[in-house]
N, C-alpha and C positions, 0 to 999 in steps of 0.2 A: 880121762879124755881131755882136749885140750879143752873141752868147753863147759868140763867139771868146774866147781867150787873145791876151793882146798880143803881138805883136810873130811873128803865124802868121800865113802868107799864104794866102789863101783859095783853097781847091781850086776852087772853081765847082759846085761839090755842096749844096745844103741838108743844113743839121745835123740827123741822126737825135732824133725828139723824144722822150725816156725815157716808156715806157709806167707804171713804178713810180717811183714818189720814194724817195728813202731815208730814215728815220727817223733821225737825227742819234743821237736822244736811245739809241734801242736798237743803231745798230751793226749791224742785221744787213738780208739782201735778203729781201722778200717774197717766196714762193715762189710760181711761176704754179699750180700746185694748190691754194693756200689757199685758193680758194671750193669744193671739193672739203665732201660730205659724211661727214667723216672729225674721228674724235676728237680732239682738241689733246693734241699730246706737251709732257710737262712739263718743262720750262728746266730744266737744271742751276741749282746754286746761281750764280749771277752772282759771291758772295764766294769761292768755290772757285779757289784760287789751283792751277795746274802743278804746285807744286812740293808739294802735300797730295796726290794723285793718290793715291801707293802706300799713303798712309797709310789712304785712304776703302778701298783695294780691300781690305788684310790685315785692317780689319775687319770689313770685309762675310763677310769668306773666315772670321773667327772666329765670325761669326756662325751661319751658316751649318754651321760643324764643331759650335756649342752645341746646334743645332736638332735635326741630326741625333743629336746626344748624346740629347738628350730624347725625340727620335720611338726610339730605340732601349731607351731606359727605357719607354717606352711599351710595345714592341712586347712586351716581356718582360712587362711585368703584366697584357696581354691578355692572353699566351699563361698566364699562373698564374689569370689570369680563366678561362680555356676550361677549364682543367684541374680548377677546384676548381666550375663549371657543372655536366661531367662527371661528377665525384664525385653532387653534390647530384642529377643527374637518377639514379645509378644508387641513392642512397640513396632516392629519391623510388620508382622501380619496386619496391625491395626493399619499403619500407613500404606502396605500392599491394598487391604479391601480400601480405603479412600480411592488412591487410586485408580481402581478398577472404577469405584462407583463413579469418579470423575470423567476418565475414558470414555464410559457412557453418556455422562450428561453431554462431553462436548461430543458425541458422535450423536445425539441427539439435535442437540443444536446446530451444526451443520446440517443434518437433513433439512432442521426448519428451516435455518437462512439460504438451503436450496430449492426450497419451495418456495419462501418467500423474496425471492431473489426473481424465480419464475411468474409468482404473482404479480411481483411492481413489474416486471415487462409486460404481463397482460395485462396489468391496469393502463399501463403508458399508451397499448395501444389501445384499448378502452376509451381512455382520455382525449384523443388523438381523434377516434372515429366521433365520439360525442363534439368533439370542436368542428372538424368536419360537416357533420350534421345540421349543428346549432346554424354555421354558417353559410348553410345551403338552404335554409329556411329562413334565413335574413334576406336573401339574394335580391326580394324582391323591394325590399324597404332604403330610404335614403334618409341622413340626418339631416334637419336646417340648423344653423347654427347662426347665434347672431341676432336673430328677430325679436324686439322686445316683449315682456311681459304683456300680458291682455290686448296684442296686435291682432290677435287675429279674432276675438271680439267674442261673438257666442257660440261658434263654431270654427273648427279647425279644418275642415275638408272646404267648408264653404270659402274660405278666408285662402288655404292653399289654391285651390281653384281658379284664380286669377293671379295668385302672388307668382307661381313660379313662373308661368310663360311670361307677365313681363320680367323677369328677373335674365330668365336664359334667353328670351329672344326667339321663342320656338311655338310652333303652330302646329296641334296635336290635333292627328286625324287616326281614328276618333278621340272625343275630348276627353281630360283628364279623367281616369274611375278611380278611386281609392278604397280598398278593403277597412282599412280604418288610419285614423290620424288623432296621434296626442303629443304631447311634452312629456317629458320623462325627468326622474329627479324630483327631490323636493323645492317647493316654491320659493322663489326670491323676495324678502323684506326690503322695503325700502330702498331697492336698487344695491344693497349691498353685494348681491351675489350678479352673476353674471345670470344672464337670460340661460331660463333650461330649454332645451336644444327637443327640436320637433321630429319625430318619428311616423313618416307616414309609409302606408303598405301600398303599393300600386297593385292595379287589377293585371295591367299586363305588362310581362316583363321588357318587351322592345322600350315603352315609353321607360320604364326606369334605367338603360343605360344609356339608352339618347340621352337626359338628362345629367347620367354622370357623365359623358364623352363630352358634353357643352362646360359643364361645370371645371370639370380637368385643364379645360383646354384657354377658357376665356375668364376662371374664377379667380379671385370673389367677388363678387356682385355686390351691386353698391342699393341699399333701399333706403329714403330720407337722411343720406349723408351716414349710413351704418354700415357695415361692412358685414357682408351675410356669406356663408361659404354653406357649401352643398355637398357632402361624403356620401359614402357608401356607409352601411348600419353591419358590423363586425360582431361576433365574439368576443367575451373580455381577453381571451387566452388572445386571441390573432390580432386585437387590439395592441397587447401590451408587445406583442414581438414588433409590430409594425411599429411604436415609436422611438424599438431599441435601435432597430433599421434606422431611421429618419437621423436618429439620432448622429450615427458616422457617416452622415453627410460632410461634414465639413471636412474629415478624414480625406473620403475620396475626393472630394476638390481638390485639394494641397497635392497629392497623389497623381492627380490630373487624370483620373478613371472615370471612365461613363460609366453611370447605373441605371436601375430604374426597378422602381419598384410595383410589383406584380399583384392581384388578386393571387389567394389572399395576403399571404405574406411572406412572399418571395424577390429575393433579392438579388438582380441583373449585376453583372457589373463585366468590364471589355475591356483589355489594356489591349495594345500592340494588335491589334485582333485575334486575341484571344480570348474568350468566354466564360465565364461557371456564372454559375446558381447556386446560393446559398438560402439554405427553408429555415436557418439557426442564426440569432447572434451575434454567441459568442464565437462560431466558427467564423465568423468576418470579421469579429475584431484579431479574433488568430491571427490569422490571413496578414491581417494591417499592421500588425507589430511585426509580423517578420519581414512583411515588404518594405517598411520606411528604409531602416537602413540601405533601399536602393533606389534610394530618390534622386539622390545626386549624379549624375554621370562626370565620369571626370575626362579631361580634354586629353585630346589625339595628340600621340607625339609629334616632331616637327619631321618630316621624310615619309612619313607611313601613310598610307590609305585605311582610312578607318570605318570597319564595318561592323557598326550596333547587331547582335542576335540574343534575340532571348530564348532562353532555354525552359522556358516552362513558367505557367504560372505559380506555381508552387515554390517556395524559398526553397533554398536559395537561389535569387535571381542572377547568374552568374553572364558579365559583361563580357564580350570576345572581340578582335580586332584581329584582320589578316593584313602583315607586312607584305611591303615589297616582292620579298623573297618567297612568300608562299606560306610562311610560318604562322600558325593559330596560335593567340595570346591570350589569358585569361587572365580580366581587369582582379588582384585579390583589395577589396575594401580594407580590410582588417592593417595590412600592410601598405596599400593603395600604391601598388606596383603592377606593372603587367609580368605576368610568368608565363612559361612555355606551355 
């Protein structure tokens, strides 16, 4: 047959016909599973010579001892990772309970400071009615002031007794009664201190504000060329507000404000005719720093009709003037321009 070998003698059998060819070029047999749906295994190197063999394996096997070197470095900084996790969550609970116990303490302390927040208001008014009080059982008593030491000799009622009506000019029906009479303060040395100041109780109260409505009105009274004044007898609390009063007097002058200052210690005062009372202060010196800057009035244009309105006692004091034409202007300080 043509696909004999020469010089073979023919069995009488047809030649089996190869179902695969060989591929020359690749050298190897197609496998009857390669139509098989299955992954392609990948060719060794083609240039991989026998005799490199041991060489590929001891580095594989080096490879492999590096890996495991590294997965073992590894394993150990987890395990310092887990421990120092540990740590940070047991520092994280510690700082949680502070916390909380902190939450408490300040939800603690605000309660206090809302209690004692409500206390100093009930003390304030506590404090308040006790001044009150104190000064309502003064009501009856007047200070002398001014009278010298051992004037009034062995006795103080006896010695008042004549000293005030010539002092005031007044003629007491019925005559003077006093519940009691002394000096108050400790004693003067050698004229170094000033005379301590006399405290007498009258029996009834019309004679002790006759006395102070004379004293008010015609004081201080002059005895042997001395200069003697006649108060009213205060609280320390009502005392010290009434000299912070007295004190912005000279304020309200310059201001050009009528005041007038009230039992016990209350402060009148009137611009433009308008009124308040101030019981505080420091709420009139408020008042007085925000009113200066409207002391000044500034002059009317030349053509315009100019009409002063105050807008309130309260600052700001804002100056207005209607033109000609009908137009309301308001004076600004700040610019010292008139705007629409």
């Amino acid at each position: 047959m043509p696909g004999g070998k020469p010089g073979q003698k023919p069995t009488g059998k047809p030649e089996r016909q190869l179902l695969f060819s060989e591929a020359p070029q690749h050298n190897h047999i197609v496998s009857p599973t390669a139509g098989l749906a299955t992954a392609p295994k990948p060719n060794p190197p083609s240039t991989m010579a026998d005799d490199d063999q041991p060489a590929t394996m001891e580095w594989i096997l080096q490879e492999i001892t590096a890996v495991s070197r590294r997965i073992e470095g590894m394993d150990a900084s987890i395990s310092s990772l887990m421990l120092e996790t540990k740590s940070i969550r047991a520092d994280i609970a510690g700082f949680h309970s502070r916390v909380m116990g902190l939450e408490h303490r300040v939800g603690t302390l605000e309660t206090h400071m809302s209690t004692a927040q409500d206390r100093d208001q009930d003390l304030s008014y506590l404090q308040s009615k006790v001044t009150d009080l104190e000064d309502r059982s003064r009501r009856d008593n007047i200070r002398l002031l001014g009278i010298p030491e051992n004037e009034e000799g062995t006795g103080v009622q006896a010695f008042l007794h004549s000293a005030i009506p010539k002092l005031t000019s007044l003629a007491f029906e019925p005559p003077l009664d006093f519940q009691r009479a002394h000096r108050v303060g400790p004693k003067c040395q050698d004229g170094a201190l000033r005379p301590r100041p006399i405290i007498a109780c009258l029996l009834h109260h019309s004679q002790t504000r006759q006395i102070l409505q004379v004293a008010q009105t015609h004081g201080p009274f002059r005895m042997d060329k001395l200069e003697v004044r006649i108060t009213a007898d205060y609280s320390k609390d009502t005392t010290e507000r009434r000299k912070a009063f007295l004190s912005l007097r000279p304020r309200l002058r310059q201001l050009e404000i009528k005041y007038g200052l009230f039992d016990p210690a209350r402060m009148w005062i009137t611009k433009n005719g308008v009124s308040k009372d101030f019981y505080n202060p420091e709420d009139l010196k408020l008042f007085l720093d925000s009113f200066q800057t409207q002391t000044k009035q500034p002059a009317a244009r030349t053509g315009h009709r100019t009409l002063w309105k105050k807008t309130g006692m309260h600052p700001p004091l804002g100056l207005r003037r209607e033109t000609r034409t009908g137009t309301i202007q308001t004076f600004v300080p700040e610019a010292e321009i008139w705007k629409d």
